[in-house]
VOVO-288033 format. One record per residue (C-alpha): residue in one letter; x, y, z. Coordinates in Angstrom, 3 decimals, always signed. Layout:
N
+------+----------+----------+----------+
: resn :       px :       py :       pz :
+------+----------+----------+----------+
:    a :        X :        Y :        Z :
...
+------+----------+----------+----------+
END
This chain:
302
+------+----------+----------+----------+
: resn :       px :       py :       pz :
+------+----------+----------+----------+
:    x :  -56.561 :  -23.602 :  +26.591 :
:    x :  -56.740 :  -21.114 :  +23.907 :
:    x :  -60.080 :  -19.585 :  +23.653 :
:    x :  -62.023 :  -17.917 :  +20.703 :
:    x :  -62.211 :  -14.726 :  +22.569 :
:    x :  -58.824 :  -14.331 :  +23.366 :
:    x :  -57.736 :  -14.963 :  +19.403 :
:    x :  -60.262 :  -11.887 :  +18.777 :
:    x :  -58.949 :   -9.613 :  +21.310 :
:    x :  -55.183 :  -10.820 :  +20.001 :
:    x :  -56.541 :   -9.462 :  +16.463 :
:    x :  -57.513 :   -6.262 :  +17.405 :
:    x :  -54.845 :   -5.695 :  +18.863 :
:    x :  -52.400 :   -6.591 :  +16.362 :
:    x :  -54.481 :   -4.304 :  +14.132 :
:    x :  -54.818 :   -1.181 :  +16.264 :
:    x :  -51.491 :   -1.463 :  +17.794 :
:    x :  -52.277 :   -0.878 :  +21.244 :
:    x :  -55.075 :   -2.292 :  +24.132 :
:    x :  -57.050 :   +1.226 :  +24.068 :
:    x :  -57.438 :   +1.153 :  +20.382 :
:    x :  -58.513 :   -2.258 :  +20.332 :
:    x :  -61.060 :   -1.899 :  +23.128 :
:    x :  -62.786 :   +0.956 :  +21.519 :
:    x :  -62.935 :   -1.502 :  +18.360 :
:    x :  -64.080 :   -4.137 :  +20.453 :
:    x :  -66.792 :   -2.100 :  +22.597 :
:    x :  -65.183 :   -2.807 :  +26.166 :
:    x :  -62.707 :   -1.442 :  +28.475 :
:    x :  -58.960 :   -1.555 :  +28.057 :
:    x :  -58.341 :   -3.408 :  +31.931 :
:    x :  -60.520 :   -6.333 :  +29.851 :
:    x :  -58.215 :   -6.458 :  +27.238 :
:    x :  -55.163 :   -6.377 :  +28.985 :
:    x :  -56.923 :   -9.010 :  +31.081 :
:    x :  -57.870 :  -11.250 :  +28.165 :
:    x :  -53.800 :  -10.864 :  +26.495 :
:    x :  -52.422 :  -11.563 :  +29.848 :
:    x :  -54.604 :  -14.547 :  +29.822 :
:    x :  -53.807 :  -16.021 :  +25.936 :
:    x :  -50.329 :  -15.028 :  +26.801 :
:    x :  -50.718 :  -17.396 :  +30.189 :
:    x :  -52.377 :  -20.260 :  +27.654 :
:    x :  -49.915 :  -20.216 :  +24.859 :
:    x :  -46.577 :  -20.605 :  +27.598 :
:    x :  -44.974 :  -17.243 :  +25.917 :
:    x :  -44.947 :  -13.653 :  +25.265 :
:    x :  -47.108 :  -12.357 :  +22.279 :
:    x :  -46.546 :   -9.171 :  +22.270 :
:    x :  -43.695 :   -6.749 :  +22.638 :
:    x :  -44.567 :   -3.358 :  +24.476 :
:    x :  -42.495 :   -0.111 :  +23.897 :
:    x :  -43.700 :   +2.678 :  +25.297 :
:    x :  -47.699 :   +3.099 :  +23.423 :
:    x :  -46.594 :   +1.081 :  +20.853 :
:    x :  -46.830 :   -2.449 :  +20.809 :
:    x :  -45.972 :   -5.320 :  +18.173 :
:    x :  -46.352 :   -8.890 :  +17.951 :
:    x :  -43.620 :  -11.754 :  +18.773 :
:    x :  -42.650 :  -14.365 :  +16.350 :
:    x :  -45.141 :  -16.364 :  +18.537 :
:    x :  -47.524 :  -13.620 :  +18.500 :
:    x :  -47.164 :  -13.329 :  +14.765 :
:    x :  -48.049 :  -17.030 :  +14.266 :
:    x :  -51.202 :  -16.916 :  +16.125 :
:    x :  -52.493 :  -14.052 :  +14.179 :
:    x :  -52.062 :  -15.962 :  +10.960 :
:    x :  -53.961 :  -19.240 :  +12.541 :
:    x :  -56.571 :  -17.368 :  +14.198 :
:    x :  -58.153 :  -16.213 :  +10.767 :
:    x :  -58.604 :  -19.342 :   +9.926 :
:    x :  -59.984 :  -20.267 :  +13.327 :
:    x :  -62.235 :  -17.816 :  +13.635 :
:    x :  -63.263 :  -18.124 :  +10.179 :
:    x :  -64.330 :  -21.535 :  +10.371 :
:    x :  -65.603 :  -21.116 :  +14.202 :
:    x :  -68.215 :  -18.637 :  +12.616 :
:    x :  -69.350 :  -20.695 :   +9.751 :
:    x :  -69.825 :  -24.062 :  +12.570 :
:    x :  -71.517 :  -21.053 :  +14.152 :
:    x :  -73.689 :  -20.397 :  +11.733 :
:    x :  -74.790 :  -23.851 :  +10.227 :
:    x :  -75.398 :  -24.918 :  +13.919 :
:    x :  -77.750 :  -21.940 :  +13.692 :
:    x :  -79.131 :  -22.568 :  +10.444 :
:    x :  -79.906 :  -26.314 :  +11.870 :
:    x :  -81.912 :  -24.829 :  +14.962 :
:    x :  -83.823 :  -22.933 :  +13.218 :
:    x :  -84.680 :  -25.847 :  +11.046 :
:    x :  -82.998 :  -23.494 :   +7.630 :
:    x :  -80.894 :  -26.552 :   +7.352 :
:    x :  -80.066 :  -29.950 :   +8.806 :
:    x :  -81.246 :  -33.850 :   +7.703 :
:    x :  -82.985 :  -36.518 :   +9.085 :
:    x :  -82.115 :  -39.799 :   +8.082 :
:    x :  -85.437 :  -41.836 :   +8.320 :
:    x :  -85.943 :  -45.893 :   +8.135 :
:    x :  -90.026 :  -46.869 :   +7.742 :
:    x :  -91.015 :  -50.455 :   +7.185 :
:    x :  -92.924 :  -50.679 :   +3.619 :
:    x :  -96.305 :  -50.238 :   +4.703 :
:    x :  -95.584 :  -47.180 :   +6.546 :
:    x :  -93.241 :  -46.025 :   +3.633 :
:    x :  -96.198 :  -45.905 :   +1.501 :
:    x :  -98.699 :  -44.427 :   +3.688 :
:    x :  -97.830 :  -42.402 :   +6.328 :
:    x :  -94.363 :  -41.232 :   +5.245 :
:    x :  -94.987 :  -39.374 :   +2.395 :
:    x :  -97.585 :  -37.267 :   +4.123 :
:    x :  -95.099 :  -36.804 :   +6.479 :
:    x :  -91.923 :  -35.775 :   +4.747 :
:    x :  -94.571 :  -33.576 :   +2.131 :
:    x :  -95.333 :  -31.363 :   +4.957 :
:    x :  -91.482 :  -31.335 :   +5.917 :
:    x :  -90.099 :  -29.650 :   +3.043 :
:    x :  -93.323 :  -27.416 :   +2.349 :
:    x :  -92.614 :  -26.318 :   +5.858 :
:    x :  -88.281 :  -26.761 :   +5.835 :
:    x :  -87.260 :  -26.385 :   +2.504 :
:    x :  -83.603 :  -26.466 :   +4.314 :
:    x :  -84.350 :  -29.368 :   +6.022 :
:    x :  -83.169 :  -32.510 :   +4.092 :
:    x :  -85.093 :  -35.870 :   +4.917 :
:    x :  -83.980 :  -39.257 :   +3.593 :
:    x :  -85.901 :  -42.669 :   +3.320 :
:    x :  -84.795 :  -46.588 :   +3.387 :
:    x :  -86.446 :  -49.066 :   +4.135 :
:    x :  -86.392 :  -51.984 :   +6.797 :
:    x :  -88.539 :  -53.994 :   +9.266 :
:    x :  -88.204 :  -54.331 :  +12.666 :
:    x :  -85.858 :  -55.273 :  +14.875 :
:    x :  -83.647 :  -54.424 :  +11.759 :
:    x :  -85.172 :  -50.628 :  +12.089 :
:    x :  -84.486 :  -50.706 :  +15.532 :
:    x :  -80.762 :  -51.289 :  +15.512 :
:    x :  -80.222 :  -48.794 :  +12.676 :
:    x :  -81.511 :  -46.405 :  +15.129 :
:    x :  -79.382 :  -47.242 :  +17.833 :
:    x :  -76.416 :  -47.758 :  +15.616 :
:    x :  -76.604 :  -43.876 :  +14.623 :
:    x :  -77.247 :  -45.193 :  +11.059 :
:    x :  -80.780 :  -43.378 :  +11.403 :
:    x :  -82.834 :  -40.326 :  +13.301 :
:    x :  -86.020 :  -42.211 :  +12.850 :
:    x :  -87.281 :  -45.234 :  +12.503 :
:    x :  -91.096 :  -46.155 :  +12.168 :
:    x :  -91.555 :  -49.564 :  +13.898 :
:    x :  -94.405 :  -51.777 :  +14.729 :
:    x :  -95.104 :  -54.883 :  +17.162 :
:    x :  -97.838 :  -56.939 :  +17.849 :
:    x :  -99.526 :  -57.174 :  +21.291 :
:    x :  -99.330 :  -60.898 :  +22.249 :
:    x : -102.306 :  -63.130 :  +22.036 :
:    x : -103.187 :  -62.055 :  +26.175 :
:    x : -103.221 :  -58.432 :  +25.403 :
:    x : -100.329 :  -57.620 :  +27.240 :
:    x :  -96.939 :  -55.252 :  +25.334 :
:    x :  -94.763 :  -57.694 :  +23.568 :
:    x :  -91.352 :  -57.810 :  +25.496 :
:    x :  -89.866 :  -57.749 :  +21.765 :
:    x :  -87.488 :  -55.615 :  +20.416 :
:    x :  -87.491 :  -53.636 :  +23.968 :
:    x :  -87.802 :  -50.219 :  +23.529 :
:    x :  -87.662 :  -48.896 :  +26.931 :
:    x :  -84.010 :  -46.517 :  +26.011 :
:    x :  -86.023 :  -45.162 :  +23.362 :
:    x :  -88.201 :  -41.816 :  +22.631 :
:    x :  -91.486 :  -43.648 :  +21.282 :
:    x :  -94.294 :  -41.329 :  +19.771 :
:    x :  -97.463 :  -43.507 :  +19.079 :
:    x :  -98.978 :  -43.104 :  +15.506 :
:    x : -101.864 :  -45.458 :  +14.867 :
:    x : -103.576 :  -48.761 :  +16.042 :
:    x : -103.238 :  -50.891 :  +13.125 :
:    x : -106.414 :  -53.456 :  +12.716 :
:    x : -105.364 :  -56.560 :  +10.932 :
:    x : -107.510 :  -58.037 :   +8.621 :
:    x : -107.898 :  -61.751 :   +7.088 :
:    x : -107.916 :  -61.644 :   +2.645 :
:    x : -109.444 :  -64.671 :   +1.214 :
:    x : -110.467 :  -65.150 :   -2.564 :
:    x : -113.031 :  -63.852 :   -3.529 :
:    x : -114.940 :  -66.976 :   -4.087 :
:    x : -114.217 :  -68.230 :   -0.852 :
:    x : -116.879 :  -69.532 :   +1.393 :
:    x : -116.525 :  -67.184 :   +3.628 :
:    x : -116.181 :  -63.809 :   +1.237 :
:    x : -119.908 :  -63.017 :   +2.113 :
:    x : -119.046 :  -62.904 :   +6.037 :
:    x : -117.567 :  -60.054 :   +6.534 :
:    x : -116.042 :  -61.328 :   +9.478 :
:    x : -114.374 :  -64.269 :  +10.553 :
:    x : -112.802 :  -66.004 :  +13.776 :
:    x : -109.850 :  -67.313 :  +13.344 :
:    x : -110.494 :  -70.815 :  +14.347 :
:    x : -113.198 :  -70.761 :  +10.977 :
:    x : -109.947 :  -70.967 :   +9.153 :
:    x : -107.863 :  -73.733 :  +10.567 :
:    x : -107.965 :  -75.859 :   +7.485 :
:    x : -107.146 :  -73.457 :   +4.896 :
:    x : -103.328 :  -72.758 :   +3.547 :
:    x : -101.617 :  -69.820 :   +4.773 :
:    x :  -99.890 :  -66.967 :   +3.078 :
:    x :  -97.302 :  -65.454 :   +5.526 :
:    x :  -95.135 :  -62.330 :   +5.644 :
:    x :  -91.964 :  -61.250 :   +7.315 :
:    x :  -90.239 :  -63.302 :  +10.412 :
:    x :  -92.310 :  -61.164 :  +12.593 :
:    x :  -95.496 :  -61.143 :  +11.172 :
:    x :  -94.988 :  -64.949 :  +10.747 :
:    x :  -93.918 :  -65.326 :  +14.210 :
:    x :  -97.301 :  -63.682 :  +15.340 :
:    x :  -99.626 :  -65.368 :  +12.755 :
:    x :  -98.719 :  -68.408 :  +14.169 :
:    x :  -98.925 :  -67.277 :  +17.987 :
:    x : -102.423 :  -66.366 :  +16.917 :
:    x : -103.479 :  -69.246 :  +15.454 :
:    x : -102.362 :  -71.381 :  +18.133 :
:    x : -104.558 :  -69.509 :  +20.468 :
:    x : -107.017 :  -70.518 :  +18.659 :
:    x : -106.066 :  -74.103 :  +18.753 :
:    x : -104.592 :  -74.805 :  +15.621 :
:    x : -101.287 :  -74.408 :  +13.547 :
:    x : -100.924 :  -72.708 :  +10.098 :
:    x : -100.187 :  -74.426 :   +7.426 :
:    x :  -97.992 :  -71.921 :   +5.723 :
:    x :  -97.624 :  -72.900 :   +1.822 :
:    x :  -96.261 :  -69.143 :   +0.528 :
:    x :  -94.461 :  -66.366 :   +2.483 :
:    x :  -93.059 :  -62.871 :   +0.881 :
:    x :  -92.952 :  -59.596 :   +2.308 :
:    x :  -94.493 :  -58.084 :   -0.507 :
:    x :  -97.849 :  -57.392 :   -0.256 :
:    x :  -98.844 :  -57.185 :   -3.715 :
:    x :  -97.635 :  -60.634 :   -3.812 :
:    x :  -99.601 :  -61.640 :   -1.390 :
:    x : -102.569 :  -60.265 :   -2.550 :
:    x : -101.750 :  -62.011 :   -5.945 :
:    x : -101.298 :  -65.127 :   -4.458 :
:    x : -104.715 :  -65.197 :   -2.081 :
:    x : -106.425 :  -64.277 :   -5.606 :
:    x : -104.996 :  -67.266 :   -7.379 :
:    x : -106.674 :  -69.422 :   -4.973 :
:    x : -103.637 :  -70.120 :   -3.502 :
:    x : -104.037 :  -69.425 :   -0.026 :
:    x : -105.478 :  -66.942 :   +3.043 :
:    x : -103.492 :  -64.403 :   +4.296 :
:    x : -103.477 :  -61.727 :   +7.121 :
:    x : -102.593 :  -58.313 :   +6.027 :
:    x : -102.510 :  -54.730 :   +8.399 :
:    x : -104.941 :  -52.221 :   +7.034 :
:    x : -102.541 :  -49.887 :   +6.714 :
:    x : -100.508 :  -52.571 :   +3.972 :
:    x : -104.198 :  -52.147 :   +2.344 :
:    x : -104.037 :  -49.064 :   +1.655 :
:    x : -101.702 :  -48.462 :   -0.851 :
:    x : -102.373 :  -52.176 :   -2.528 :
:    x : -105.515 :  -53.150 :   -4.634 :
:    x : -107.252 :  -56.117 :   -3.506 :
:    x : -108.036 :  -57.123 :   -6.948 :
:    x : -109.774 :  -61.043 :   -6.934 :
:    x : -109.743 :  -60.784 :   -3.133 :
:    x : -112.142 :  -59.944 :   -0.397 :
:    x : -110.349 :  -58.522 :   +3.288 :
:    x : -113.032 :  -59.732 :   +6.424 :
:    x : -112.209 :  -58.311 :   +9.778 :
:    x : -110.922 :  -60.645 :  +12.133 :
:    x : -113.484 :  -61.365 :  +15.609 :
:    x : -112.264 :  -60.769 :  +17.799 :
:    x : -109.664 :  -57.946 :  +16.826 :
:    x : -105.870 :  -57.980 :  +16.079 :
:    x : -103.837 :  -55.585 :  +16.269 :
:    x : -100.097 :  -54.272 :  +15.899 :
:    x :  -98.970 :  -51.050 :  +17.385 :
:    x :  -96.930 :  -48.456 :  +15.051 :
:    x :  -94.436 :  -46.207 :  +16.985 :
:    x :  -92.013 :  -43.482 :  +15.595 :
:    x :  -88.863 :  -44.222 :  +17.675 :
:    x :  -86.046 :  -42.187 :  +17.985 :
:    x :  -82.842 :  -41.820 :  +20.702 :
:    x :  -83.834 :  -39.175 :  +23.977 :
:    x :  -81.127 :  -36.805 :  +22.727 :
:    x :  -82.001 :  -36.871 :  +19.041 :
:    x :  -85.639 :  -36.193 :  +20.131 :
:    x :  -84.520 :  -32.343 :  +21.255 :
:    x :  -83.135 :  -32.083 :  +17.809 :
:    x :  -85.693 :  -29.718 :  +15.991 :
:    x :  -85.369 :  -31.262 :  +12.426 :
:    x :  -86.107 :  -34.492 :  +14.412 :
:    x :  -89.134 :  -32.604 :  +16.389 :
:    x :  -90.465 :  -31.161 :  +14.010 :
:    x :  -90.623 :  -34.616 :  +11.720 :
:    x :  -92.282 :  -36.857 :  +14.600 :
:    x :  -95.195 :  -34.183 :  +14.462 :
:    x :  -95.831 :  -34.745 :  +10.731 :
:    x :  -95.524 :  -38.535 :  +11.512 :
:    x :  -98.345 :  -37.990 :  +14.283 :
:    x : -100.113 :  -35.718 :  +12.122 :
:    x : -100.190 :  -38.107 :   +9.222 :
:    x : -101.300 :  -40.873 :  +11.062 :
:    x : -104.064 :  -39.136 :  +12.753 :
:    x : -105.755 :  -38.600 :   +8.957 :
+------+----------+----------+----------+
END
């Protein structure tokens, strides 16, 4: 095995032109030097270097590795360098996947703070719901991806998209709530129970959120009838406004959307779906990675 060491003592000394010179160059003694050549020598399977008398000079072998090693070395200190510049967060990306919600809320916050903070630090965005999110991640398609899942109807952790390989850094509680028109019967409530709404059309989101809408309302001992389902939540607000339908939205999908012609209650008693910023064990000791999961957290906690 030819080591970077060696290549620099072999380069000194093919300068100098003998193992004193090169060890005062090199700031050590000339036993280590002769101890590092004998070494290369032992690693490369032939002589390097010709010795007569003080002089030395290099071997057609010897000769050859000198050319290569400037190139070796050359690039060995730049992967040096960038590997520094990426731990000290002067450089480096993060590839980040946020479902929409989250992309319009808590990520920009997030990634603000990043390049106020990193300049260097280059942080990308797509978008995608779980499980999809989740197998990016795993995949080494991402660094990050900001997930959610819903408790199930008894309060206990949904066995979902099982997350138990993963580094998961809580963010928020998210309190769903239930939009109606606004000339509902029930827009004056302020809240609602779910049962109060077992008649009424249905305005569903993604497979998920669909999947637990309808766990919900079973619990409550009926089925939704769901007329409309889109994953965009303007859409859905349009469509509850129309008359169309009821729908139940996250507060956090409220935040970025205007609820124009429709009135949000909160839902008695509570619903809720957990939002996580997941990323891999190893990936979580990368500092660019670190140092984004903060400004998650610290997004999520305004």
């Amino acid at each position: 095995m030819i080591e970077a060491r060696h290549l620099r003592v072999l380069r000194a000394v093919a300068a100098t032109g003998s193992f004193s010179a090169a060890a005062r160059e090199l700031g050590c003694t000339q036993p280590a030097v002769s101890q590092q050549m004998k070494a290369l020598e032992g690693a490369a399977g032939t002589p390097l270097l010709i010795r007569t008398g003080r002089e030395m000079r290099l071997t057609e072998a010897g000769e050859a590795l000198v050319r290569h090693a400037a190139g070796i070395l050359a690039g060995l200190t730049a992967a040096e360098e960038e590997v520094a510049a990426i731990a000290g967060l002067r450089a480096g990306r993060v590839r980040l996947v946020s479902f929409p919600s989250g992309s319009s809320t808590l990520v920009p916050t997030a990634l603000a703070e990043m390049r106020a903070a990193h300049p260097g630090t280059r942080v990308s965005l797509v978008e995608a719901e779980p499980p999809r999110s989740v197998e990016m991640l795993r995949a080494g398609d991402c660094e990050i991806a900001v997930a959610f899942r819903y408790p199930q109807v008894d309060g206990a952790a949904e066995a979902g998209p099982g997350w138990e390989d993963l580094v998961a850094r809580p963010l928020l509680s998210d309190r769903l709530v239930v939009v109606v028109p606004r000339e509902h019967r029930l827009a004056g409530t302020g809240t609602v129970g779910m049962a109060e709404l077992a008649e009424e059309p249905w305005i569903a989101g993604c497979p998920r959120c669909r999947r637990h809408l309808v766990e919900v309302c079973e619990s409550e001992g009926f089925t939704p009838r769901i007329d409309f389902a889109t994953d965009d939540y303007p859409a859905v607000i349009g469509l509850v406004a129309a008359g169309l339908g009821v729908a139940v939205l996250p507060e956090l999908a409220l935040e970025s959307v205007r609820a124009k012609g429709a009135v949000t209650l909160e839902v008695k008693p509570a619903v809720r779906r957990e939002v996580v910023a997941l990323t891999l064990p190893d990936l979580a000791r990368v500092p660019a990675v670190a140092a984004t999961l903060d400004r998650l957290e610290r997004a999520a906690c305004r």
